[in-house]
C-alpha positions as CSV (number, residue, x, y, z in Angstrom):
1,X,0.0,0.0,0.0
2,X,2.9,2.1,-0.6
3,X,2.4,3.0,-4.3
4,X,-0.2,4.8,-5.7
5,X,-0.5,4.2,-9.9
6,X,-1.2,7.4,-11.7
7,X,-2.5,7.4,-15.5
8,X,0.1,10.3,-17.2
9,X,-0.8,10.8,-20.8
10,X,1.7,13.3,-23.0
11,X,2.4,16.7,-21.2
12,X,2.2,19.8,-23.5
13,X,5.5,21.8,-24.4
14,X,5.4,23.9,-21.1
15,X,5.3,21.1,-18.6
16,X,8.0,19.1,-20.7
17,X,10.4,22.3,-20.6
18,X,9.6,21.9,-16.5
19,X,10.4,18.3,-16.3
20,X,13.4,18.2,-18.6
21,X,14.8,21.6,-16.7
22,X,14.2,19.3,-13.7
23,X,15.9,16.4,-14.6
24,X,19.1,18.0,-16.5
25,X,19.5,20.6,-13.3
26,X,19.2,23.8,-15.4
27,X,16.7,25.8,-17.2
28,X,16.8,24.3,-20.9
29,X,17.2,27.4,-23.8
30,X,14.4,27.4,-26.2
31,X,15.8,25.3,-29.0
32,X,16.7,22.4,-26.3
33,X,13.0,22.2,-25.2
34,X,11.8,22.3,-28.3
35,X,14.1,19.8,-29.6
36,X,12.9,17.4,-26.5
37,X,9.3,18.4,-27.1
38,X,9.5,17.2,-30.6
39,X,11.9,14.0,-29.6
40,X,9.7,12.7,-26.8
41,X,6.3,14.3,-27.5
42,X,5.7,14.8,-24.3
43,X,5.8,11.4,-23.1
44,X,7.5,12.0,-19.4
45,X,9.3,8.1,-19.5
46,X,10.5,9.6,-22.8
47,X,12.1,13.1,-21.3
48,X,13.2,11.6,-18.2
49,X,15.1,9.0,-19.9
50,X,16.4,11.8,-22.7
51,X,17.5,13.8,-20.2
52,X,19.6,11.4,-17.9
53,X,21.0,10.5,-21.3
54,X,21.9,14.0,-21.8
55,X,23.6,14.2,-18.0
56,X,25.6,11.2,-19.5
57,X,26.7,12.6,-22.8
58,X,25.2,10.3,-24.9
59,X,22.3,12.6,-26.5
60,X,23.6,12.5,-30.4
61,X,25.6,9.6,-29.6
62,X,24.7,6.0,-31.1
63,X,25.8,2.8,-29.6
64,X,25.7,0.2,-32.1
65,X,23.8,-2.4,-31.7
66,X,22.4,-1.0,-28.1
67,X,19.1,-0.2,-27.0
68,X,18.5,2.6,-25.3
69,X,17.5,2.4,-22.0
70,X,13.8,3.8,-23.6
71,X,13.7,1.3,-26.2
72,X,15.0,-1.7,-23.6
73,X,11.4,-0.6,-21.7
74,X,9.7,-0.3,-24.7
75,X,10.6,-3.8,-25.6
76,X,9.8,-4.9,-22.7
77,X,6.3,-3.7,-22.4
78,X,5.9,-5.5,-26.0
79,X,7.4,-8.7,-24.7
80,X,4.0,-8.7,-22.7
81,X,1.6,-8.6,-25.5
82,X,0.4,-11.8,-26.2
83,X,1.5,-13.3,-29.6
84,X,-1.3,-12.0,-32.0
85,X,-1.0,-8.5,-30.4
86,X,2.6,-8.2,-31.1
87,X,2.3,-9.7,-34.2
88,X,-0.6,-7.0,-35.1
89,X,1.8,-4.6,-33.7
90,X,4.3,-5.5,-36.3
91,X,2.4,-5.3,-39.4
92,X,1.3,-1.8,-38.0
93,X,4.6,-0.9,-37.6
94,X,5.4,-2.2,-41.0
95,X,2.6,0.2,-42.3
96,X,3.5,3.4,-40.8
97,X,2.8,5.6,-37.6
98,X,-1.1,5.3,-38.4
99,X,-2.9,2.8,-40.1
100,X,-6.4,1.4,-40.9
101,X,-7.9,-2.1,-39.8
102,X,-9.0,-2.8,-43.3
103,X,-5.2,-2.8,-44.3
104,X,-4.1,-4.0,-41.0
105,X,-6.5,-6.8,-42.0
106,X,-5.7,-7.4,-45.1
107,X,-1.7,-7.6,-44.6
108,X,-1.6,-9.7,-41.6
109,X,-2.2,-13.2,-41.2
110,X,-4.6,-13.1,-38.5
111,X,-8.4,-13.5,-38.8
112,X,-10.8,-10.5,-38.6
113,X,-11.9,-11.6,-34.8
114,X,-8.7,-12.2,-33.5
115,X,-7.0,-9.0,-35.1
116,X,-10.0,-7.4,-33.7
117,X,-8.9,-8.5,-29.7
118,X,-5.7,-7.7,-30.8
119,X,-5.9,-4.6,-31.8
120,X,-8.2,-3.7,-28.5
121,X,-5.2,-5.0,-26.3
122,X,-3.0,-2.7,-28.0
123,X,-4.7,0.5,-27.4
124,X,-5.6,-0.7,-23.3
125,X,-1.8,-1.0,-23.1
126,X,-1.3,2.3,-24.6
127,X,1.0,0.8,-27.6
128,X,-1.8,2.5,-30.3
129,X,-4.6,4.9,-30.4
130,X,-7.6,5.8,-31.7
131,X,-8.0,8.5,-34.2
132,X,-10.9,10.0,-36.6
133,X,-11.9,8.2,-39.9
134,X,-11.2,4.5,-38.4
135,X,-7.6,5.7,-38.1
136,X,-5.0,4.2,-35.5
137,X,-1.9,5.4,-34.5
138,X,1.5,4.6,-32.9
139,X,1.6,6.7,-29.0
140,X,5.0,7.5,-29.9
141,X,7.0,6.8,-32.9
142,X,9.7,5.0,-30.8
143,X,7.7,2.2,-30.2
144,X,6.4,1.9,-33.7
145,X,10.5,1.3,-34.1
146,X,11.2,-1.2,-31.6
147,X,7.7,-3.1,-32.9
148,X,9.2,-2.8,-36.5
149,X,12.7,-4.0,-35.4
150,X,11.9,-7.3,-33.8
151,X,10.4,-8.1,-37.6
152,X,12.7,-10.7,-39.2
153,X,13.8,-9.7,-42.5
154,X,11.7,-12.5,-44.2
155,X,8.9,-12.0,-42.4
156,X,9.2,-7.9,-43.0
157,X,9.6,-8.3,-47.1
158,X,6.3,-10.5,-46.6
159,X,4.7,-8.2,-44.6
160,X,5.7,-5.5,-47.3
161,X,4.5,-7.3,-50.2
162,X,1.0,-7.8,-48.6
163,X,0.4,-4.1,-47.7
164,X,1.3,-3.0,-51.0
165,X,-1.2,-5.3,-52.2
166,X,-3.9,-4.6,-49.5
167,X,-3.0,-1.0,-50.9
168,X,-4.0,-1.7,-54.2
169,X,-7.4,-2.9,-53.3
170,X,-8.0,-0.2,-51.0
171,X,-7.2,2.9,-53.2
172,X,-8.1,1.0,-56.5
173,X,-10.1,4.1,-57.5
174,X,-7.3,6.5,-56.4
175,X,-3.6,5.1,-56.6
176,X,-2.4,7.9,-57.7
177,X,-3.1,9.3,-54.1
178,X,-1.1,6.4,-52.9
179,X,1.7,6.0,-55.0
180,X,4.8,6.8,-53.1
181,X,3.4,4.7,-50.3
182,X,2.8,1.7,-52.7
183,X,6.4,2.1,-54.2
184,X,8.3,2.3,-50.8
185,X,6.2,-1.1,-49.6
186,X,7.0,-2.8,-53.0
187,X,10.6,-2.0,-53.0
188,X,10.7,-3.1,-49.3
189,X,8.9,-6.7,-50.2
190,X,11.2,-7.2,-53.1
191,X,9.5,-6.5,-56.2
């Protein structure tokens, strides 16, 4: 009875520039906290984590072949999701930040009723949302990269094929609208 659980969604630009101030010790200048509000957007894991980097010296650094301490967690919290919603999460990743059912549907291998419980654990663990026009969307573009980089590179060619495809029937009457998208996910499957 020692912890009390509060639900934090994104802080706006002001109370990032407090929290990021707070965890690097100093006022931060008004490129920094812009630069952190657009790098974390306002997710406070996300700026805490950014910021004890930056204590470190290793904001602008890369290790190769090391996770962050962020993406570590953010692995983590997809290491929980049961097999179809991390395999849902993949494909979305695969898509983009956002993404529709009907070409989640149509480029993953799970049926309509199982994608459908998927997708509803995703978004009560806070890994997507819900936007207008049947829309979905990443919370934060860094886990849309750690879903996307457990993809194998077989699997991820597959995965690009079919949403090109999916594509195709979906815009049929407007590919033109598409057609960069549709070129990137056939060059990434292969063909």
């Amino acid at each position: 009875d020692l912890l009390t659980t509060i639900a934090l969604g994104p802080l706006d630009q002001r109370a990032t520039a407090l929290l990021a101030g707070a965890v690097a010790e100093h006022p931060l200048d008004d490129s920094a906290q812009a630069e952190t509000f657009r790098d974390t957007e306002g997710h406070p894991l996300f700026i805490v984590e950014r910021g004890r980097m930056a204590l470190a010296g290793q904001v602008g650094t890369s290790a190769m072949g090391e996770l962050s301490r962020v993406q570590s967690v953010v692995a983590a919290r997809l290491a929980l999701l049961s097999d179809e919603a991390r395999a849902a999460a993949e494909v979305a990743a695969a898509v983009g930040r956002d993404f529709q059912f009907d070409l989640l549907a149509r480029a993953s291998d799970l049926e309509e009723a199982a994608l459908v419980r998927s997708l509803d654990e995703l978004w009560q663990r806070h890994i997507v949302r819900v936007q207008a026009d049947e829309r979905w969307d990443f919370s934060h573009d860094r886990i849309r990269e750690v879903a996307y980089s457990g993809i194998g590179p077989a699997r991820r060619r597959l995965i690009h094929r079919r949403i090109a495809q999916g594509m195709e029937l979906l815009f049929a009457g407007r590919l033109d609208e598409v057609s960069a998208s549709l070129a990137v996910h056939f060059d990434r499957g292969g063909q």
